[in-house]
C-alpha positions as CSV (number, residue, x, y, z in Angstrom):
1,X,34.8,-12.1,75.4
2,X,32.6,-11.6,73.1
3,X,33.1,-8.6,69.8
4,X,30.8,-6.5,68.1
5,X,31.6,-3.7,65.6
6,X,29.0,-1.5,64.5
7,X,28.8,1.5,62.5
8,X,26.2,4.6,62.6
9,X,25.6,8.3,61.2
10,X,24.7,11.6,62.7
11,X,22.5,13.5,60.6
12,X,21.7,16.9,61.1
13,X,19.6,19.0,58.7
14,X,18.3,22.3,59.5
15,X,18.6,22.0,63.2
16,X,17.1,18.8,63.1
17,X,18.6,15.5,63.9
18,X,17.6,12.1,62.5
19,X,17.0,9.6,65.3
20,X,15.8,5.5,65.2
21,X,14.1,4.2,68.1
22,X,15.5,1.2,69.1
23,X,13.5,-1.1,70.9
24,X,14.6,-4.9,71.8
25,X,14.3,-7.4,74.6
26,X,12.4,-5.0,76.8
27,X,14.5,-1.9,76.6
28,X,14.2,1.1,74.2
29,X,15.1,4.7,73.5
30,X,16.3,7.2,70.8
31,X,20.0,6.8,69.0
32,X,21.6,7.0,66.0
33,X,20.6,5.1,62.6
34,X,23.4,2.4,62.6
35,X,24.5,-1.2,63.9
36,X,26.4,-4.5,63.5
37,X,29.2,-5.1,61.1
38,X,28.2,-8.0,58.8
39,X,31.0,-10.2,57.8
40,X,33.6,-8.5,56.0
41,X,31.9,-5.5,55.7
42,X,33.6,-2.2,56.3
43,X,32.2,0.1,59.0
44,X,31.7,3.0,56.2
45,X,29.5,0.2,54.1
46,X,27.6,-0.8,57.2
47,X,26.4,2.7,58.5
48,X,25.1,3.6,54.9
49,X,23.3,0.2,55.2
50,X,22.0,1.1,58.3
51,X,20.9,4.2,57.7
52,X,18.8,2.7,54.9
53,X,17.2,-0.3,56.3
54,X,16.0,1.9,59.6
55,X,15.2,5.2,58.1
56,X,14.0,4.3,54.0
57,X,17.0,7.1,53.5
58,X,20.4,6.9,51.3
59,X,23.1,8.7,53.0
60,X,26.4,9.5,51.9
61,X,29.3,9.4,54.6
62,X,31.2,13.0,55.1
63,X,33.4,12.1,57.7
64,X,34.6,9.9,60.8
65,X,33.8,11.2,64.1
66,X,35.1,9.1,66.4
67,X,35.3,5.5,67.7
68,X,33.4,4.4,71.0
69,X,34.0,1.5,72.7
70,X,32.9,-0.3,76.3
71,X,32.5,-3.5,77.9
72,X,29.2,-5.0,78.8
73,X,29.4,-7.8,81.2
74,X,27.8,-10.8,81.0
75,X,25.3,-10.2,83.7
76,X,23.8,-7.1,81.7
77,X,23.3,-9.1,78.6
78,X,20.5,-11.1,77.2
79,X,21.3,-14.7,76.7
80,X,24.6,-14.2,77.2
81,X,27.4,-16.0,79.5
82,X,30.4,-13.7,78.9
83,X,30.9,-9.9,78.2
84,X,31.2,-7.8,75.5
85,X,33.6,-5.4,73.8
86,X,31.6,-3.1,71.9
87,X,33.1,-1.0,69.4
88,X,31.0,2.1,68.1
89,X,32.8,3.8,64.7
90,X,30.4,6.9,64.3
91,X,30.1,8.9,61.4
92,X,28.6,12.3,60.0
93,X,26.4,11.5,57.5
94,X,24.1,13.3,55.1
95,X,20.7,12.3,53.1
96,X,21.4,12.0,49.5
97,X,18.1,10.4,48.3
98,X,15.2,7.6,49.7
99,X,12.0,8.2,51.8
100,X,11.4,8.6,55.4
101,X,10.1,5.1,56.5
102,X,10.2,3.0,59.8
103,X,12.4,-0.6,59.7
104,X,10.0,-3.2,59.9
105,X,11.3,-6.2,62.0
106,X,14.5,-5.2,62.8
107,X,16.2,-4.0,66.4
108,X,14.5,-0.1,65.7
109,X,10.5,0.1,65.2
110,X,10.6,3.9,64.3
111,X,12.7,6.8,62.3
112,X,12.1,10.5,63.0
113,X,13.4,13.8,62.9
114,X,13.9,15.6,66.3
115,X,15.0,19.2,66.8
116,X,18.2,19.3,68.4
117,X,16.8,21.2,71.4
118,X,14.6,18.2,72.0
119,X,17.0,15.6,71.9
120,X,18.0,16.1,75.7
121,X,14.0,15.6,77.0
122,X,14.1,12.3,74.6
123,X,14.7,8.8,76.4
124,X,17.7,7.6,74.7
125,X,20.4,5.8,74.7
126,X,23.8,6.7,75.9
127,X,25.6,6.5,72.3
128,X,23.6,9.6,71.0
129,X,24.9,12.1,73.9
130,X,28.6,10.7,72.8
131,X,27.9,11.1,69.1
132,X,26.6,14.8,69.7
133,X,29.6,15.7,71.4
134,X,32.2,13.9,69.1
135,X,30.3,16.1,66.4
136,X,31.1,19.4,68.0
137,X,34.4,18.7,69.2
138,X,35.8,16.8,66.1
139,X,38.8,15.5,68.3
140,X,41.8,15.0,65.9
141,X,42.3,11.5,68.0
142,X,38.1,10.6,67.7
143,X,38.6,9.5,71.2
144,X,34.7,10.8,72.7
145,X,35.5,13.3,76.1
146,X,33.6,12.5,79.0
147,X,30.5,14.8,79.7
């Protein structure tokens, strides 16, 4: 089985959430700035890293929310022969400084701010709906609840 650890940050400003459209091998929709764990890097390190190269924005990392995690079998992957254990550390992060900009070749092809009453009529992927409610419920554990 294949591992991957990846970090990102909900950013909420005003009633307005900052989203990156991710876009690869055919599939797409909305989620959270964020992804892989290089190397020895710590999850904290990685989602401020992130949140830069897909957004042009400096962020500073308020809190942990939660940790995801699922399996995607082999099957559902691309060029891929066995599954995955994906594990999602989300945090709540805030702008600090930097510019609004796309990521230019990267997994995400654009950065925006939504209103959170628009995020439900978005296309997206499932790891924003968990972030949204790990960042209302806080659970002490970080374990996401089931919608």
């Amino acid at each position: 089985m294949d591992i991957r650890i990846a970090a990102y940050g909900v950013i909420i400003r005003d009633a307005e959430i900052l989203l990156s459209h991710w876009n690869e091998h055919g599939r797409s929709g909305w989620t959270l700035p964020g992804g892989g764990v290089e190397g020895s890097e710590h999850p904290l390190d990685a989602a401020r890293r992130e949140i830069r190269e897909e957004t042009g924005y400096e962020a500073s990392v308020d809190r942990l929310l939660g940790i995801d995690t699922m399996v995607i079998p082999a099957a559902k992957r691309h060029r891929a022969t066995s599954p995955l254990y994906a594990m999602r550390v989300i945090y709540r992060a805030s702008v600090v400084g930097g510019a609004l900009h796309s990521e230019i070749d990267g997994s995400s092809d654009e950065a925006r701010w939504f209103s959170l009453d628009e995020v439900s009529r978005l296309k997206r992927v499932s790891l924003l709906d968990i972030a949204l409610r790990l960042n209302a419920a806080e659970p002490a554990d970080g374990r996401p609840t089931a919608p």
